[in-house]
C-alpha positions as CSV (number, residue, x, y, z in Angstrom):
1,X,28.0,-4.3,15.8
2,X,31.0,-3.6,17.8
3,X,32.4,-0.2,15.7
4,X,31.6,1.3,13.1
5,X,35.0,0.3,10.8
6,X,34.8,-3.0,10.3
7,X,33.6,-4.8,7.3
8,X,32.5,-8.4,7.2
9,X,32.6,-10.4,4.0
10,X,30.0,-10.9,1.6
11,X,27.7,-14.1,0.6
12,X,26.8,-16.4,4.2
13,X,28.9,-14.0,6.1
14,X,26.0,-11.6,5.9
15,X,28.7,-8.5,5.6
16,X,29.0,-8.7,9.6
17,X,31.8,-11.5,10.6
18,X,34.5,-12.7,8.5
19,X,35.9,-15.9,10.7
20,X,34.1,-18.3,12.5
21,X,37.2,-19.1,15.3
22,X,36.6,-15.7,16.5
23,X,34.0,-14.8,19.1
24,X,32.5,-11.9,17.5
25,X,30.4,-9.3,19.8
26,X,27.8,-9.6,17.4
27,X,23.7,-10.2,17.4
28,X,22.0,-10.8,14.4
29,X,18.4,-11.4,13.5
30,X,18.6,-12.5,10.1
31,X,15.6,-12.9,7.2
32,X,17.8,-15.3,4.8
33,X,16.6,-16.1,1.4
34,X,19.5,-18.1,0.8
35,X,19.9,-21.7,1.3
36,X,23.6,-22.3,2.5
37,X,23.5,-25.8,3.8
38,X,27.1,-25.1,5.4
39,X,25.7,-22.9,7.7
40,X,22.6,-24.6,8.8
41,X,20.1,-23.2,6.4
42,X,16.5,-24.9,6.6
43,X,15.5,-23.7,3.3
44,X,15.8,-20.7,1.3
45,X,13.2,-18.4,3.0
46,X,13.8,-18.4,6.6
47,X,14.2,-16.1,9.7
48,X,16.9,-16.5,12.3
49,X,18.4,-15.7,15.8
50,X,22.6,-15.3,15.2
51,X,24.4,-14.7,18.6
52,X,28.6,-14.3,18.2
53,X,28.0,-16.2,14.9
54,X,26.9,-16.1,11.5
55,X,25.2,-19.4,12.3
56,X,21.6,-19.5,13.1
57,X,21.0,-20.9,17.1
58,X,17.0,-20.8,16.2
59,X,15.7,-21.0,12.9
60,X,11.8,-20.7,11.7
61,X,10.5,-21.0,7.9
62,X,8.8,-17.5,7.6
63,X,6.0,-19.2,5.8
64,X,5.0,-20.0,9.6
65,X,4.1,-16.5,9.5
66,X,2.1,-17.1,5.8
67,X,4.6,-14.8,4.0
68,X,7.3,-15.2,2.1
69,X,11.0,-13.5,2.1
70,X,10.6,-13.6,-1.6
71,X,7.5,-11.8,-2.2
72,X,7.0,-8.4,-3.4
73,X,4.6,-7.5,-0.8
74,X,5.6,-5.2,2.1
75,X,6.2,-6.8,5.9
76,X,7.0,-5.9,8.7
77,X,9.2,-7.5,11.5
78,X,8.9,-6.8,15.5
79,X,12.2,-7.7,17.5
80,X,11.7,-7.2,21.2
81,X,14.4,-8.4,24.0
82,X,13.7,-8.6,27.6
83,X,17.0,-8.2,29.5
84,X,16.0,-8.7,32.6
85,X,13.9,-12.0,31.7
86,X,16.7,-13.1,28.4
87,X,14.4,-13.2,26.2
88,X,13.6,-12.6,22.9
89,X,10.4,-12.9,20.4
90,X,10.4,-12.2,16.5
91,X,7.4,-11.7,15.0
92,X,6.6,-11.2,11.3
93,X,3.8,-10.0,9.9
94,X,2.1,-7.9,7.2
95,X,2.5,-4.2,6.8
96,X,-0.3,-2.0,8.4
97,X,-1.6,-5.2,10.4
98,X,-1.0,-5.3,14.5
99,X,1.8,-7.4,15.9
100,X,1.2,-10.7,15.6
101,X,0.1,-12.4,19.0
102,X,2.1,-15.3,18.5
103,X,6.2,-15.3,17.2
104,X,7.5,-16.8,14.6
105,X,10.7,-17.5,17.1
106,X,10.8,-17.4,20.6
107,X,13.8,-18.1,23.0
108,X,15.7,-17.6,26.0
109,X,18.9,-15.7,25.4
110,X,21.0,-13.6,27.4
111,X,22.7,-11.2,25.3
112,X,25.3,-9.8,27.9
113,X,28.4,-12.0,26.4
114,X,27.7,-9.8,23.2
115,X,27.6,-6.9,24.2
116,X,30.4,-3.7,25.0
117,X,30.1,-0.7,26.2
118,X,29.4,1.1,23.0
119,X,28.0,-0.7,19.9
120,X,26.4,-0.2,17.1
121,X,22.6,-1.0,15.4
122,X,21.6,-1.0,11.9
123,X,21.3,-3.2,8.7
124,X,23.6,-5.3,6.6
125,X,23.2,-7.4,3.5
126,X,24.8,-9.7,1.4
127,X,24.0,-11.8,-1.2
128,X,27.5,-13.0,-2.8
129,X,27.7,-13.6,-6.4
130,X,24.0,-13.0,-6.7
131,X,21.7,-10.1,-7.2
132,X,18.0,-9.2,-4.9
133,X,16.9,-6.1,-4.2
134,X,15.2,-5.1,-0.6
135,X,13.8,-2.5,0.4
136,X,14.3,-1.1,4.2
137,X,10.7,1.7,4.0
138,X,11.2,2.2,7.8
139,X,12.6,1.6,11.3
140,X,12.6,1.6,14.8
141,X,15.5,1.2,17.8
142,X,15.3,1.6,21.4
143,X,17.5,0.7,23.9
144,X,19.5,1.9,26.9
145,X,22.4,-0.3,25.6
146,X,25.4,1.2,23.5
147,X,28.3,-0.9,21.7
148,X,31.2,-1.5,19.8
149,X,33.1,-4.4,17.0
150,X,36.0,-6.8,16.6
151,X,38.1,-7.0,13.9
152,X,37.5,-9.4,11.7
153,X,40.3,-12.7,10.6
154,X,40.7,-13.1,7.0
155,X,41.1,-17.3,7.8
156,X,37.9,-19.4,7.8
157,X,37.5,-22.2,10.7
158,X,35.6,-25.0,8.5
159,X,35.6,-27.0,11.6
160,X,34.1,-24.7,13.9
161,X,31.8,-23.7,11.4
162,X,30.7,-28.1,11.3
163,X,30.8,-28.1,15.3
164,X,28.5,-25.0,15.2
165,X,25.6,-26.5,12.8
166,X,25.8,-29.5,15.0
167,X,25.3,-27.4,18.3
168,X,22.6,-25.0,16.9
169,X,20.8,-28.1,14.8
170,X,20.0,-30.2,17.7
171,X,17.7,-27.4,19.2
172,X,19.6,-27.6,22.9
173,X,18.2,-23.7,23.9
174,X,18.4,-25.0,27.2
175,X,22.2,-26.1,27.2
176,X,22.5,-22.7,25.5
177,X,21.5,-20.5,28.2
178,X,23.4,-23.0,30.6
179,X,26.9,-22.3,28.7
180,X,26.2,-18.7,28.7
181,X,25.6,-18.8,32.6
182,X,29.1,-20.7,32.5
183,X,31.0,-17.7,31.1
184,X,29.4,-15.0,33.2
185,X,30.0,-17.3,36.4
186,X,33.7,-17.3,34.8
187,X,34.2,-13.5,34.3
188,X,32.7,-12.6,37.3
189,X,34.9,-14.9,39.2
190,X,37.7,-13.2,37.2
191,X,36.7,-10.3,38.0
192,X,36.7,-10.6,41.9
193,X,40.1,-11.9,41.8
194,X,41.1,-9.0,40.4
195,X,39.8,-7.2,42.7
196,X,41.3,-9.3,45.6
197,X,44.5,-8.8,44.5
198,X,44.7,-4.8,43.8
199,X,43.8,-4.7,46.9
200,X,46.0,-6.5,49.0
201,X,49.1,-5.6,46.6
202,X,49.3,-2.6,48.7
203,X,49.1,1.7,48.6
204,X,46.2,3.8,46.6
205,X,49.2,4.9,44.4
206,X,50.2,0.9,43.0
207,X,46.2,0.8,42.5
208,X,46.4,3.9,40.6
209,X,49.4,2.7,38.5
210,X,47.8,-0.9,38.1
211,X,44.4,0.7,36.3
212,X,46.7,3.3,34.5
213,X,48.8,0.2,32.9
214,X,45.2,-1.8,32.3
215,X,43.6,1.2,30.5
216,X,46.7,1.9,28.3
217,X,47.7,-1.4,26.9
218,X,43.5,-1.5,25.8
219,X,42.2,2.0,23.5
220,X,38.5,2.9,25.0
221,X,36.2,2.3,22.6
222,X,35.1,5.8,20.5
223,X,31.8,6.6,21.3
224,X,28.6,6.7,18.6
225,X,28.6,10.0,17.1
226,X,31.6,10.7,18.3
227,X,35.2,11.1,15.9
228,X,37.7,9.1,16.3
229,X,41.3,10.2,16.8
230,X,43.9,8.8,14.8
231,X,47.6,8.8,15.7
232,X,50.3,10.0,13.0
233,X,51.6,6.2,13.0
234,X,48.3,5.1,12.4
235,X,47.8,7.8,9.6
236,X,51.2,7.0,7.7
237,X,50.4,3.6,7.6
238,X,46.9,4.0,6.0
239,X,48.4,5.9,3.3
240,X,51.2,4.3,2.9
241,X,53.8,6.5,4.1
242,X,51.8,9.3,2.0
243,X,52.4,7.4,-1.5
244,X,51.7,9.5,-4.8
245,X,50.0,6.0,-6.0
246,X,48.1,7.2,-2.8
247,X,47.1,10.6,-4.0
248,X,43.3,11.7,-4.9
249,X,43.4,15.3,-5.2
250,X,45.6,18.6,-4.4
251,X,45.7,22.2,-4.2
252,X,47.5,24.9,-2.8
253,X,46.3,23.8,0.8
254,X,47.1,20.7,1.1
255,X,46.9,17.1,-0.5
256,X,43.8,14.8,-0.5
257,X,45.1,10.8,0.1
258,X,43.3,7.7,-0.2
259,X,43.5,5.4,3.0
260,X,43.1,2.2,3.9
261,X,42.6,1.6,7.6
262,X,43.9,-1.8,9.5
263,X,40.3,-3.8,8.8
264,X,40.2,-2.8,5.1
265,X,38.1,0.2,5.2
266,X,38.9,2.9,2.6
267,X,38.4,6.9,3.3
268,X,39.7,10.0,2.4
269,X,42.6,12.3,4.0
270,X,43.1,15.4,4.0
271,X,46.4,16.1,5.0
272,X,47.4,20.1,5.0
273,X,50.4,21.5,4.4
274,X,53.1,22.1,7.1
275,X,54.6,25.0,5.8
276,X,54.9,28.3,7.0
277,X,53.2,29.7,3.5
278,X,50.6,28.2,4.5
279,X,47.7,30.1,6.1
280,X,45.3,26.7,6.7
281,X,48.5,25.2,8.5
282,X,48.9,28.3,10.3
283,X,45.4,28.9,11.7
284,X,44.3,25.6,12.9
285,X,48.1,24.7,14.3
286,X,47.7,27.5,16.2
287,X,44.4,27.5,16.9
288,X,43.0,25.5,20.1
289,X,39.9,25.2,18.9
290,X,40.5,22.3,15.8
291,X,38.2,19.8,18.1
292,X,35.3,22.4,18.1
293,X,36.0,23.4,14.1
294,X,35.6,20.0,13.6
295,X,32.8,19.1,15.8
296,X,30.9,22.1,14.1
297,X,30.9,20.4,11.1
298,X,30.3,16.6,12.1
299,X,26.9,17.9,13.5
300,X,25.6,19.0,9.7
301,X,23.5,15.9,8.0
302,X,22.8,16.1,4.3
303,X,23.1,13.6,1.7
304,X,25.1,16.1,-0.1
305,X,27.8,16.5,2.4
306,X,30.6,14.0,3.4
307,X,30.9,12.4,6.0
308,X,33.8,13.3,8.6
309,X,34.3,10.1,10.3
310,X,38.2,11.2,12.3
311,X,40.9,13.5,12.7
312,X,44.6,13.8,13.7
313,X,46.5,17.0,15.6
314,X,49.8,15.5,16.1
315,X,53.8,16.0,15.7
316,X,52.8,19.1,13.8
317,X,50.4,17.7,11.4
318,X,47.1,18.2,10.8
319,X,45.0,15.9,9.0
320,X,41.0,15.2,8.5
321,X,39.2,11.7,7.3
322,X,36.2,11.7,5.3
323,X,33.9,8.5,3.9
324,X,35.8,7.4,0.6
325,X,34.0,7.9,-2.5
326,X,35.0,4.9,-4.9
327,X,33.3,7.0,-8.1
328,X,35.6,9.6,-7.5
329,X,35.4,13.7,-7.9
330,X,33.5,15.8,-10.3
331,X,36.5,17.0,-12.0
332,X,37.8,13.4,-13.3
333,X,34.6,13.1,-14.9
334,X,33.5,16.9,-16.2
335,X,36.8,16.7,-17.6
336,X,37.9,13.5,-18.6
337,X,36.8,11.8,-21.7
338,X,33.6,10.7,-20.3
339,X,31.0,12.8,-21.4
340,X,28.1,13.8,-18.8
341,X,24.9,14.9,-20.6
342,X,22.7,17.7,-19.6
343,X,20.2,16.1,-17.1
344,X,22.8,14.9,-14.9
345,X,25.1,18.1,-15.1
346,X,21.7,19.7,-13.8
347,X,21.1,17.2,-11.3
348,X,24.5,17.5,-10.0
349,X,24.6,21.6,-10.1
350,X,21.5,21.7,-8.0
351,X,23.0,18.9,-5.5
352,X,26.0,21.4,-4.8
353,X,23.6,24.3,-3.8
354,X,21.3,22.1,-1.7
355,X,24.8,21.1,-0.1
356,X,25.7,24.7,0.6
357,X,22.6,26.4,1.3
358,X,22.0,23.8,3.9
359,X,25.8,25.5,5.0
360,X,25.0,28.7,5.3
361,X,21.5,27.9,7.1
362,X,23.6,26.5,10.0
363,X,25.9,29.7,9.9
364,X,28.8,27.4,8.3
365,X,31.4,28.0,5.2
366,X,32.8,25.5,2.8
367,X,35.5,27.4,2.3
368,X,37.1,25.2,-0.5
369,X,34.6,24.7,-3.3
370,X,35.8,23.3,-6.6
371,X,34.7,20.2,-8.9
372,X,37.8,18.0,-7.4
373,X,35.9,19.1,-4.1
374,X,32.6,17.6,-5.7
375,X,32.1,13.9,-5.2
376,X,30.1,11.0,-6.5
377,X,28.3,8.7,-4.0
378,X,26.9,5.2,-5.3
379,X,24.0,7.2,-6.7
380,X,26.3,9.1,-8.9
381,X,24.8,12.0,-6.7
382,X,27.0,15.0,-6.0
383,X,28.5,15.3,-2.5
384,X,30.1,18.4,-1.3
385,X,33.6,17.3,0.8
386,X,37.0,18.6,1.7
387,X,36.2,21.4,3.8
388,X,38.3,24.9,4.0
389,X,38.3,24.4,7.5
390,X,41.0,27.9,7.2
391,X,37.6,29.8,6.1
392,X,35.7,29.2,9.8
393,X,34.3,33.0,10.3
394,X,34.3,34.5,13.9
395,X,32.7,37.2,13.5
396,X,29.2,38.0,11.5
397,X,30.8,39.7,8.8
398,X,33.6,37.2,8.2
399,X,30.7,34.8,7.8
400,X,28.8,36.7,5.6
401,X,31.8,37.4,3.0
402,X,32.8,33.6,3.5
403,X,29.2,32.7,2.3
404,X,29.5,35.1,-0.4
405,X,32.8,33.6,-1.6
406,X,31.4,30.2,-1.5
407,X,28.4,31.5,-3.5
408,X,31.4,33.1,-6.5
409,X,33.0,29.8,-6.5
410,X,29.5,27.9,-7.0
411,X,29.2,30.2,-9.6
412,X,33.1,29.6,-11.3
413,X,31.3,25.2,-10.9
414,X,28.4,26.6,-13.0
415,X,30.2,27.4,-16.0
416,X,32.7,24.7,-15.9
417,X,29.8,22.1,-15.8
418,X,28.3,24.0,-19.0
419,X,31.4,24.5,-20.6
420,X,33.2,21.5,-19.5
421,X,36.5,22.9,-18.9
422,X,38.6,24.0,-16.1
423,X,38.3,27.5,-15.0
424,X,41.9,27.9,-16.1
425,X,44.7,26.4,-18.0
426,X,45.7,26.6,-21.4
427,X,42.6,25.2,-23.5
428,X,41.0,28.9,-22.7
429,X,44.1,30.6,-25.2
430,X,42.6,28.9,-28.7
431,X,39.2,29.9,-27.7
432,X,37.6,32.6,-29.6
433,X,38.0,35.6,-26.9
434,X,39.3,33.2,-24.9
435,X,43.1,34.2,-24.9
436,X,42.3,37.5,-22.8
437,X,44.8,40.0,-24.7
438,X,44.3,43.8,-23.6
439,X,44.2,43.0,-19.7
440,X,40.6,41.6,-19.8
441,X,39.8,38.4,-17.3
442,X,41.0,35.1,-18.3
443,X,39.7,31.5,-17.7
444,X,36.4,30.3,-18.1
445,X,34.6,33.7,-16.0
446,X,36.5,35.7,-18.6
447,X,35.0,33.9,-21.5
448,X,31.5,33.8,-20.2
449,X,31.2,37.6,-20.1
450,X,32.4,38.5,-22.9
451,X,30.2,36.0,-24.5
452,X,27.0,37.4,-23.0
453,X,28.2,40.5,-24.0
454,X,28.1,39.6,-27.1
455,X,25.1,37.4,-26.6
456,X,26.8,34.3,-28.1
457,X,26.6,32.3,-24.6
458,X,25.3,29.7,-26.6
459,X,29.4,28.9,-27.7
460,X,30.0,28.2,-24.4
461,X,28.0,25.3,-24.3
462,X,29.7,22.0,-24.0
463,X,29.6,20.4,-27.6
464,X,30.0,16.7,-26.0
465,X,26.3,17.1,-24.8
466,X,23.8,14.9,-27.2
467,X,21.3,16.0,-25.6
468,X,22.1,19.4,-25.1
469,X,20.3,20.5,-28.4
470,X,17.0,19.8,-26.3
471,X,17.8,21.9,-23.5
472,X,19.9,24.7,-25.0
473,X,17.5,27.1,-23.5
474,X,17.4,25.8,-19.9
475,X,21.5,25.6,-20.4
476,X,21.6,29.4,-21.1
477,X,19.2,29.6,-18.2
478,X,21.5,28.4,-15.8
479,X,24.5,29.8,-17.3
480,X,23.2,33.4,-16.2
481,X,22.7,32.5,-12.9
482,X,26.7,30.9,-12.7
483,X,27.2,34.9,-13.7
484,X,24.8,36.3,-11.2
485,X,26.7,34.3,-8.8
486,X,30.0,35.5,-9.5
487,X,28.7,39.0,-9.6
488,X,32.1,41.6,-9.2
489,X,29.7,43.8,-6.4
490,X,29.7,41.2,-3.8
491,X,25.9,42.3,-2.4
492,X,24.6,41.6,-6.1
493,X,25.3,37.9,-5.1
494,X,22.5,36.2,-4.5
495,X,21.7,33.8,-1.4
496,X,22.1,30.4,-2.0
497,X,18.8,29.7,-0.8
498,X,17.4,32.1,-3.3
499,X,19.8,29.8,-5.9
500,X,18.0,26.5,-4.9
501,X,14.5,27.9,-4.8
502,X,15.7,28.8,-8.5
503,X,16.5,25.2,-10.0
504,X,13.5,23.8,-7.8
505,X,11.4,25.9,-10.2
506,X,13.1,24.9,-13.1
507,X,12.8,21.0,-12.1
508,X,9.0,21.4,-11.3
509,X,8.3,23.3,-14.6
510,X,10.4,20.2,-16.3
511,X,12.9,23.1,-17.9
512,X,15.6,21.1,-17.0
């Protein structure tokens, strides 16, 4: 694929292309257990070679290989291209067996008409308005190529889509590679005229200011693993000029938007606030060091941590994008009317300290943690996100009391999770003890000691659970070590690490 932002449509598009009348920079082996006649199916149980096109070139029935795309058995496939012959093989075969000696497709094929500087390898699937479930146990790339994609048309070319079937049906490999000699024959004759006439246009200096205009009108390509910087323009339009309707989340930093980008992908923005109250704004505007802040944190991997995927430093603005969680944050479900029972609450408490222990083992602060900071992935699993990229530590201490902080708020999460209320607001003034008259802590931390005190934490404990009767014990359990965690002597905190290593034991002693 040619980037890593856009998103083909679903059913025969295979979630890759979107228009046949483009040219997409695309390569596909496909295993289709559809039949879409349209496109040139065989059958319903077939493996295909898809070059710039969501239309098979080269099809084979898999049974050719004696399995079947529909089986529950485990297979395996073997893709191999040789660039300097252009050609490929696909073999399939059975799990735990050797390669196959002969392929199940075999072709000349020169990929270079597909291929950018930078692009992109992985898996996509797409079954439409139906439902089939496959399993991906393992996988292996290597290459010394790199690439980059296209955005995609929301029109359909029917009739390029009719000529295509008729091209790829007849089997012509051999006018295939011919028309692909064509168009390198083409650009390369393009290329030296070019050339030809830089040169005898004149000075170095109207060569210099001839690549300058070339590179200018066309943005390079961002490289994999590398974020992408996004203009104000560009951030303004995503969000819609910074709507309300646009708005996820907000706090005293800053304001958390949804975005959609110009080929329909969704994410997150964090966009701080540009006053002069504000100490985030302050510290990274005047910091020079907002790539590297950044960059420290694109280099964690967890499944419990978002995804940073761009940035912006511009016209006094700083803003961050993350992957968009459609399920939304903690805190529109904890407190909504949607009640989440015990065994998830745990699930999703010890998915937070996994997040932040892996933190603090890579010397790192979150800085910002609250349940509208918690998110839901398509797993309904907890991911940690919108970073308080003001609380990067310098020094070893500053690190050490950031980690500590994070570990008090963690602890704050806790007992909203069991409690199943904010922290604070005005629910907490009809609760027994709750109201905090005679100077004592308010909010939920307030409430919880003075319940243990009184060793009636068990009225803390969300009513809306139906299955909390079961696991009252395991609740309390917990509970304690939110108030450990928020301990007023800051070296009476314990280590995150020490936290997880906590519910692990819980989990494997099913107290849970």
């Amino acid at each position: 694929m040619p980037d890593e932002f856009t998103l083909g449509r679903p059913g025969p598009w295979l979630g890759i292309a979107n228009d046949a009348c483009n040219h997409y920079k695309i390569f596909a082996v496909e295993f289709d257990t559809s039949h879409d006649a349209e496109f040139g199916d065989p059958n319903d149980d077939h493996v295909g070679i898809n070059a710039g096109t969501v239309v098979s070139f080269k099809t084979a029935n898999s049974s050719e290989a004696t399995i079947s795309l529909h089986s529950s058995s485990v297979d395996r496939a073997w893709i191999i291209y040789n660039g300097d012959q252009r050609w490929i093989d696909v073999h399939l075969g059975v799990d735990g067996d050797p390669i196959p000696k002969i392929p199940i497709l075999s072709s000349p094929l020169n990929l270079s008409p597909f291929l950018k500087e930078y692009m992109f390898v992985g898996f996509s699937a797409s079954t439409g308005n139906s439902t089939q479930i496959h399993n991906i146990l393992s996988w292996n790339f290597s290459s010394v190529s790199q690439a980059f994609i296209q955005l995609p048309s929301g029109k359909t070319c029917h009739r390029n889509i009719v000529q295509q079937v008729s091209k790829y049906s007849s089997a012509n490999v051999k006018h295939y590679g011919q028309l692909s000699s064509f168009f390198i024959f083409v650009a390369v004759l393009g290329l030296c005229t070019v050339s030809l006439l830089i040169y005898f246009k004149g000075s170095e200096a109207k060569e210099s200011s001839i690549s300058l205009w070339l590179f200018e009108n066309k943005q390079r390509p961002v490289p994999p693993g590398k974020l992408r910087r996004f203009n104000v323009l560009e951030v303004q339009k995503a969000t819609r000029c910074f709507s309300e309707s646009e708005v996820l989340t907000s706090d005293s930093g800053g304001v958390l938007y949804r975005g959609t980008l110009g080929n329909g992908r969704q994410v997150a923005v964090k966009r701080w606030f540009s006053t002069t109250r504000s100490v985030s704004f302050s510290y990274l505007h005047y910091s020079s060091r907002i790539p590297e802040r950044i960059g420290e944190l694109t280099q964690v991997n967890h499944p419990n941590l978002a995804t940073i995927c761009g940035w912006c430093c511009e016209s006094n603005e700083i803003m961050i994008f993350y992957h968009y969680y459609q399920y939304g944050s903690m805190d529109r479900w904890l407190f909504g009317i949607c009640s989440l029972p015990w065994t998830r609450r745990f699930r999703l408490i010890k998915d937070v300290a996994e997040a932040l222990s892996y933190l603090h083992r890579n010397e790192l602060v979150h800085g910002n943690l609250k349940s509208s900071s918690v998110f839901f992935d398509v797993d309904y699993k907890a991911v940690l996100g919108d970073y308080g990229f003001v609380n990067f530590c310098e020094g070893l201490k500053e690190r050490d009391m950031g980690k500590k902080e994070d570990v008090f708020q963690f602890g704050i999460l806790v007992m909203e999770m069991v409690v199943g209320k904010k922290k604070e607001g005005t629910e907490w003034l009809d609760e027994e003890g709750g109201g905090g008259g005679g100077g004592g802590e308010k909010g939920v931390l307030g409430f919880a000691r003075r319940m243990y005190e009184r060793g009636e934490m068990v009225k803390m404990v969300d009513k809306r659970m139906v299955d909390r009767v079961n696991f009252e014990e395991a609740i309390l359990r917990v509970l304690i070590m939110g108030l450990n965690c928020t301990a007023i002597e800051v070296e009476g905190r314990p280590y995150m690490e020490e936290v997880v290593h906590f519910f692990n034991l819980m989990q494997s002693l099913n107290f849970h």
